[in-house]
N, C-alpha and C positions, 0 to 999 in steps of 0.2 A: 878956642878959649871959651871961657863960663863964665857969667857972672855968678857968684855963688849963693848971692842976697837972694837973687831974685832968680833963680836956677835956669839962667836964659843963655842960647849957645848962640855968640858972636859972630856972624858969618866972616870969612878971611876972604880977602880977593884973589885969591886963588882957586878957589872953589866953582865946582861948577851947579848950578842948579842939578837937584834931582829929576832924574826921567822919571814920569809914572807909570807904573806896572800895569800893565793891559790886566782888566779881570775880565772871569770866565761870564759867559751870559746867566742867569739864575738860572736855576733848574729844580725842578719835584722828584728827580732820580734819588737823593738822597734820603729821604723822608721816605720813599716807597723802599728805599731799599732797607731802612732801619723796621720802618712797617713791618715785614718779608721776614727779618728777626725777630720782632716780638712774636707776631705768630708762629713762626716755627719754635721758640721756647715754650711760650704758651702750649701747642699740639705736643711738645716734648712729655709735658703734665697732665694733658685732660685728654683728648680726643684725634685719632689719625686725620679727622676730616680736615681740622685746624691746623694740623702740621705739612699738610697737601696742598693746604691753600694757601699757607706760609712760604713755603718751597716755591708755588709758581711763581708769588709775587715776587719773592726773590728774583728767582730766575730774569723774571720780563723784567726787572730795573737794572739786574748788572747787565742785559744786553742793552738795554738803552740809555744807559749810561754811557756804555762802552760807544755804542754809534753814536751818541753826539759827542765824545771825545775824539773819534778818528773823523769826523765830520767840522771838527771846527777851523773856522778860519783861521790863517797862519799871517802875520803880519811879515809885511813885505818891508826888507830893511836892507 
């Protein structure tokens, strides 16, 4: 149920509280890895050095990305 005045949702007793969702640990994978994109669009337009150095950085964030995704802990349930 709502209250509709004041858009507030009435808990029933039947309900069970929500579990909260385990989140992942922060990480810089993602940020290197959009990095890794600009420079390779960027070397797309100006310079191969750009687009080499774009590529690696790519490269090393999806693999370390990838090993701390098969490296994280698994909650035990």
């Amino acid at each position: 149920m709502t209250d509709v005045e004041n858009n507030v949702i009435i808990p029933q007793p039947d309900w069970e509280k929500a579990r909260p969702e385990r989140l992942p640990h922060p990480t810089y994978w993602p940020f290197f890895l959009a990095l890794g994109l600009m420079f390779i669009g960027w070397g797309l337009i100006s310079t191969w050095v750009i687009l080499l150095a774009g590529v690696l950085v790519f490269i090393v964030a999806i693999i370390g990305w990838i090993n701390l995704l098969r490296h994280e802990d698994t909650p035990n349930e």
